[in-house]
C-alpha positions as CSV (number, residue, x, y, z in Angstrom):
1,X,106.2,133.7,135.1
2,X,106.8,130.8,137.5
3,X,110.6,130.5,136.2
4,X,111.0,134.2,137.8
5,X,108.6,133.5,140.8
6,X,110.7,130.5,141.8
7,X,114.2,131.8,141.3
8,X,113.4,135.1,143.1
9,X,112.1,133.2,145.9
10,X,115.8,131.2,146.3
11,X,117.3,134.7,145.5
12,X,116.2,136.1,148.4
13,X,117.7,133.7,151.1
14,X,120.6,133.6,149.0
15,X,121.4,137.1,148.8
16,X,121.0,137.3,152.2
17,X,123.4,134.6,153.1
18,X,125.6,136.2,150.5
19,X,125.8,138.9,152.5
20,X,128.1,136.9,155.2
21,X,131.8,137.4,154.2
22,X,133.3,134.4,152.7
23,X,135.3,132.9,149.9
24,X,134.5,130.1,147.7
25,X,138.2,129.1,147.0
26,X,137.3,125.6,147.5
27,X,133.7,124.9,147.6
28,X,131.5,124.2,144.6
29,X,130.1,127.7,143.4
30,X,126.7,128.1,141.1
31,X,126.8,130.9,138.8
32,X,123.4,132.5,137.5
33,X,123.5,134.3,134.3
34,X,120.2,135.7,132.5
35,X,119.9,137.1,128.8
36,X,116.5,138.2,127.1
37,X,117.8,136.4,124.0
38,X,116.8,133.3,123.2
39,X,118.5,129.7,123.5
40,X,120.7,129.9,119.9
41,X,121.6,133.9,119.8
42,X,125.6,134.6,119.6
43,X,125.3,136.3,123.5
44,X,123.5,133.6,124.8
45,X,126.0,131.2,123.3
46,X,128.8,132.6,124.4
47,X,127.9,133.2,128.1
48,X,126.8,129.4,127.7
49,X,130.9,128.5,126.6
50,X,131.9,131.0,129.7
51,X,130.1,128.5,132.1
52,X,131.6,125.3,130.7
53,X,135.1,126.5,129.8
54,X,135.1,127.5,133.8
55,X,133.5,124.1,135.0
56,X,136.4,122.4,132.9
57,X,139.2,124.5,133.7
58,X,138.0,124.4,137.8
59,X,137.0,120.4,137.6
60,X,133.4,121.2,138.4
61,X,133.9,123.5,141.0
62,X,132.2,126.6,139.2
63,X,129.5,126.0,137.0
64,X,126.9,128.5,135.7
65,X,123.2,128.1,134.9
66,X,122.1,130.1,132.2
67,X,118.4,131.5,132.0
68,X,117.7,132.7,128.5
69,X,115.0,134.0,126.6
70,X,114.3,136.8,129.5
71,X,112.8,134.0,131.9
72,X,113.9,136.1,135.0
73,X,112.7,139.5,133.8
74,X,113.6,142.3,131.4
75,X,117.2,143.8,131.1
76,X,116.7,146.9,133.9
77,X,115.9,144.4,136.1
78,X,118.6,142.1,135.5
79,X,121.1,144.8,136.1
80,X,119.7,145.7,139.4
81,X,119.6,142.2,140.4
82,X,123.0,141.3,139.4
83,X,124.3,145.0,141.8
84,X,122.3,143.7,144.7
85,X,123.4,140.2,144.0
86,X,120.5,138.4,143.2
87,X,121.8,136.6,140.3
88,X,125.8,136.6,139.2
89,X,126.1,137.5,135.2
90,X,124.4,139.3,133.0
91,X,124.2,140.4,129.3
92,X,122.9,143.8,128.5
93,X,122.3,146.3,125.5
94,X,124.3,149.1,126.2
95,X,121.7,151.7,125.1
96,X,119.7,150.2,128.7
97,X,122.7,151.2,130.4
98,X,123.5,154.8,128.9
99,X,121.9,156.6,132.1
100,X,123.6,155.1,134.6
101,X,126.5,154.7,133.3
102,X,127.8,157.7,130.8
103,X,130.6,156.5,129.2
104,X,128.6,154.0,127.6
105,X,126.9,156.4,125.5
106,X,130.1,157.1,123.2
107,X,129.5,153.3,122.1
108,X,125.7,154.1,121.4
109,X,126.2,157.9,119.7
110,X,124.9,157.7,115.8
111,X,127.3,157.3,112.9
112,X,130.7,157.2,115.9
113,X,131.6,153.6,114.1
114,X,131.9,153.5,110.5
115,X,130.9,149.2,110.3
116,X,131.1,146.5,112.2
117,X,135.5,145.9,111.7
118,X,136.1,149.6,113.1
119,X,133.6,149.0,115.7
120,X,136.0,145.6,116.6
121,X,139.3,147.6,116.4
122,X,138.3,150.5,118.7
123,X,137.3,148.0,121.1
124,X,140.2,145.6,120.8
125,X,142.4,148.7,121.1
126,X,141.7,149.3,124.7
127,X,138.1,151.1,124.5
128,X,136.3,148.3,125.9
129,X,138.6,148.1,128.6
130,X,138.1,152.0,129.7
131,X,134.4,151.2,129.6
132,X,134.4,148.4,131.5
133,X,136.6,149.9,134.5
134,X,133.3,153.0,135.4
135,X,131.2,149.6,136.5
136,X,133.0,149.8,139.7
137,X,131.5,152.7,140.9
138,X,128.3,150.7,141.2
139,X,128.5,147.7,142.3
140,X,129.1,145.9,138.7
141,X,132.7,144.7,137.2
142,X,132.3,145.0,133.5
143,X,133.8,141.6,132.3
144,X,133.5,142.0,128.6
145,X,131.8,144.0,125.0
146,X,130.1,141.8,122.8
147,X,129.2,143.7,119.1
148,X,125.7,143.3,118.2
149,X,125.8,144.5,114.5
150,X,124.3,147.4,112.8
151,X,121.2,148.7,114.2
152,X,118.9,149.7,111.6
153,X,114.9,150.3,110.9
154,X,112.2,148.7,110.5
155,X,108.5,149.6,110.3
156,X,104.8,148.0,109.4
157,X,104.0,151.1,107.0
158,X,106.6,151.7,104.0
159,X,110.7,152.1,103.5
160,X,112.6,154.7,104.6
161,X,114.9,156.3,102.1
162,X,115.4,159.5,104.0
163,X,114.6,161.0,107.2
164,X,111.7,162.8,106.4
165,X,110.3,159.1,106.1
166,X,110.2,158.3,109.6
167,X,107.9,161.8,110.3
168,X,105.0,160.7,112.1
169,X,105.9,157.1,112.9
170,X,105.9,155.6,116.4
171,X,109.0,153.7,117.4
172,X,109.7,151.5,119.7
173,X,113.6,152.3,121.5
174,X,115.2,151.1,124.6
175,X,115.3,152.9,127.6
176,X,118.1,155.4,126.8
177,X,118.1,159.3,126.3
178,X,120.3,158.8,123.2
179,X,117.9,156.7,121.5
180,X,114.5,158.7,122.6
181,X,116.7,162.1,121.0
182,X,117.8,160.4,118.1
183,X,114.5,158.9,116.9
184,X,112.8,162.5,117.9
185,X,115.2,164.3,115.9
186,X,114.6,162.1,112.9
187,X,110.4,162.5,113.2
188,X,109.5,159.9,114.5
189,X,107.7,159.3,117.5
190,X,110.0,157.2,120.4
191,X,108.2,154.7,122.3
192,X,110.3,153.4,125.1
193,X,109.3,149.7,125.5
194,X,110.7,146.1,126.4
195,X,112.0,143.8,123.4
196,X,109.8,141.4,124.8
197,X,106.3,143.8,124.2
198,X,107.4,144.8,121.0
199,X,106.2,142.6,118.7
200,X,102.9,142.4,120.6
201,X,103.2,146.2,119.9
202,X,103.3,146.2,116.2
203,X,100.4,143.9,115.8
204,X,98.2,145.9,118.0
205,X,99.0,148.9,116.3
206,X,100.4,150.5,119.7
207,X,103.4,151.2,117.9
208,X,104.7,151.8,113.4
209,X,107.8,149.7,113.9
210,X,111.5,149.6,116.0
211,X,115.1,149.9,115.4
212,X,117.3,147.1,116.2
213,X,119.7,144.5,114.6
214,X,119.2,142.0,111.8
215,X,119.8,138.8,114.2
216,X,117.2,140.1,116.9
217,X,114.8,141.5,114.3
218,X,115.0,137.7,113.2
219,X,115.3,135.7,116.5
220,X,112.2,138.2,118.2
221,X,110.1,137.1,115.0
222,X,109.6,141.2,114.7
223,X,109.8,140.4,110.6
224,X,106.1,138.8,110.6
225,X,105.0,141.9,111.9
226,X,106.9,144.7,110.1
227,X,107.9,144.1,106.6
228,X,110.2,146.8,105.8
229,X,113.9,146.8,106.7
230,X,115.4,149.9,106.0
231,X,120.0,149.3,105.8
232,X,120.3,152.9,108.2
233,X,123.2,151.5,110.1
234,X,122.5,154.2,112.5
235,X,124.4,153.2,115.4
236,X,126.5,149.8,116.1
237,X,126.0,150.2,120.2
238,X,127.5,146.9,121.8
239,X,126.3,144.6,124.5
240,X,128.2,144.5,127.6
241,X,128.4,141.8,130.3
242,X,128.2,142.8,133.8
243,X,129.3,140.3,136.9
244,X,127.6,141.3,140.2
245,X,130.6,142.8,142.3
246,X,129.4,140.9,145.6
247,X,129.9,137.6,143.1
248,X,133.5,139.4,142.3
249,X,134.6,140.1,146.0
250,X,133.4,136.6,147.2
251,X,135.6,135.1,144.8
252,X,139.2,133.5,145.2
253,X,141.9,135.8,143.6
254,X,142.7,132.5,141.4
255,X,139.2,132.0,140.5
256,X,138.5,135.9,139.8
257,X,140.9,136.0,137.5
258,X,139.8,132.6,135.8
259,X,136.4,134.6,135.4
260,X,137.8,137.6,133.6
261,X,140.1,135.9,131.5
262,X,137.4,133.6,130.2
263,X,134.6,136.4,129.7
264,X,137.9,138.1,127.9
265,X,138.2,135.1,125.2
266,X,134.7,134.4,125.0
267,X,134.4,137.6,123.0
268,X,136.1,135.6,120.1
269,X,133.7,133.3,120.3
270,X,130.4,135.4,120.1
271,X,131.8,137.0,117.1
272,X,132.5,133.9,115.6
273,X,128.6,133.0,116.7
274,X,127.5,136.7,115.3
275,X,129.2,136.3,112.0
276,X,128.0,132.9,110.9
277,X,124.1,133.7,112.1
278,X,123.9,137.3,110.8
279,X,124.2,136.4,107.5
280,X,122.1,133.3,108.0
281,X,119.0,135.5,109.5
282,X,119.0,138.4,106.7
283,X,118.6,135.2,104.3
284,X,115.6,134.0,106.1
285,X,113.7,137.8,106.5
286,X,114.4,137.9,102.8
287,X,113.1,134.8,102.2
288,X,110.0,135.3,104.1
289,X,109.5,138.6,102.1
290,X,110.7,141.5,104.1
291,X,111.5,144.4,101.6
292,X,115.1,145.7,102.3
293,X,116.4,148.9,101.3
294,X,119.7,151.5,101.0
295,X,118.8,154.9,102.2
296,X,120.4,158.1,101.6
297,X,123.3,157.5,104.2
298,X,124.9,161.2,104.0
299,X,121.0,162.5,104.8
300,X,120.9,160.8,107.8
301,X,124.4,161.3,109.0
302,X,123.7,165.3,108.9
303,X,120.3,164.7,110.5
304,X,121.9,163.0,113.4
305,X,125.2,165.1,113.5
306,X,123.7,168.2,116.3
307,X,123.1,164.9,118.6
308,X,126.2,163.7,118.1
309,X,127.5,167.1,118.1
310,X,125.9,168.0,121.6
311,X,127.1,164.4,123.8
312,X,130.7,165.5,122.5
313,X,130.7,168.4,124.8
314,X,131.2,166.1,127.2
315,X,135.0,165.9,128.0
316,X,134.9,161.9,128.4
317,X,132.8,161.3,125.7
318,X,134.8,163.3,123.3
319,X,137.7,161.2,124.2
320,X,136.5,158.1,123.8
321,X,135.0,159.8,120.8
322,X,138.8,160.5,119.6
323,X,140.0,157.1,120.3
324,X,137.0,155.5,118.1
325,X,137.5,157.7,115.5
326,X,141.7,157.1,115.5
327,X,140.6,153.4,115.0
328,X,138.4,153.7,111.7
């Protein structure tokens, strides 16, 4: 993609001037930030307010550029360009980040949030912020948690009521252990694979279907491919926005905290975003005739609970654990 091509090739000499130490307290500063969501999604939107709430509130001395709809690269690689500086701000799924970073995984566990309110309350109660501070150790500072809804099923072949529905069927799920368990234990077959290959995936027959949210099942076009939605709510794991700790460090005091504070409020406004599309894309699925179903919700709890079950043996994801559960 010559988008990607061509911003690499500045990247380069950039982070390599970058690497010179120097502050930016008075000179005009250009932020990147990438999403693989396209132009309109709540993230994207929100990122988008970030860049001109700072240009206002500086008099045009930051400004951000926003590259959406993944035209410099998947999520993995966003995050490894944002620690070696490459481009400033990016917004991730947390399931892509679960590996690396392990207290993400009690936000992507199945059946820890009870709906989308608890899931808001936890984080608003301080849980974001714990998350957020074990970016440090990697050349990231967390600057916020977006909610990206109820992730759910959806497949090409016929609904799923309970579990033993899903026997034989080949997923597609991010990157993450949790998620490749999680659809193994229910039957099906996990196929780690890019949101961008997916629907490609379905209509080649490479892959049954995917599990994701109602807005991205929408936005990604995934609905003329699979027909059948299937309300499992299995997991409400967030997206988190990452700022590339060489970005941080070159940074004013003043203008660091500027940064945070506005990534803090802009949380307010994807929700806003989230709440008013959500609603807006399940219309349009069912309008183009996807069939939507209930399932048997305490079947699939007590499939997913010796997952669950298992993570929570970890000391610090059983306290996040506790502290999620405190807030439903």
């Amino acid at each position: 993609m010559n988008t990607r091509r061509q911003f690499l090739t500045g990247a380069v000499a950039a982070a390599g001037a970058a690497m010179l130490p120097r502050t930016w307290a008075a000179d005009t500063r250009l932020l990147t930030a990438t999403d693989v969501h396209v132009k309109d999604y709540p993230t994207v939107e929100a990122v988008r307010w970030i860049g001109e709430t700072l240009e206002r509130e500086t008099d045009g001395r930051l400004k951000l550029r926003l590259y959406h709809s993944g035209q410099l690269g998947r999520e993995s690689e966003a995050i490894d360009m944002a620690r070696f500086g490459a481009i400033d701000i990016t917004r991730v799924y947390s399931g892509a980040l679960n590996n690396a970073f392990p207290l993400t995984r009690a936000l992507c566990l199945p059946y820890v949030f009870d709906s989308v309110a608890h899931m808001r309350r936890a984080l608003d109660g301080g849980l974001a912020e714990s998350v957020l501070a074990g970016f440090a150790s990697r050349d990231l500072v967390g600057l916020a948690v977006y909610d990206s809804g109820a992730r759910c099923f959806y497949n090409t072949k016929h609904p799923i009521v309970m579990p033993k529905d899903l026997h034989g069927l080949k997923l597609r799920v991010a990157s993450s252990d949790i998620f490749i368990e999680l659809v193994r234990l229910l039957g099906a077959n996990p196929t780690p694979m890019s949101l961008g290959d997916t629907f490609s995936g379905m209509e080649t027959h490479m892959i049954d279907g995917a599990e994701n949210n109602m807005r991205s099942f929408h936005s990604s076009r995934h609905f003329e491919a699979a027909q059948y939605w299937s309300q499992t709510e299995h997991s409400y794991a967030p997206d988190i926005l990452l700022l590339s700790r060489r970005t941080f460090d070159a940074l004013s005091p003043a203008d660091r905290q500027l940064v945070r504070e506005t990534a803090r409020a802009s949380v307010a406004v994807m929700r806003a975003k989230w709440d008013e599309s959500e609603g807006k894309a399940r219309q349009a699925v069912l309008d183009a005739g996807i069939r939507s179903n209930e399932v048997d919700m305490a079947a699939f709890h007590a499939a997913a609970r010796p997952l669950r079950d298992r993570y929570l043996q970890q000391p610090e994801i059983q306290a996040l654990y506790r502290r999620i559960r405190d807030a439903a």
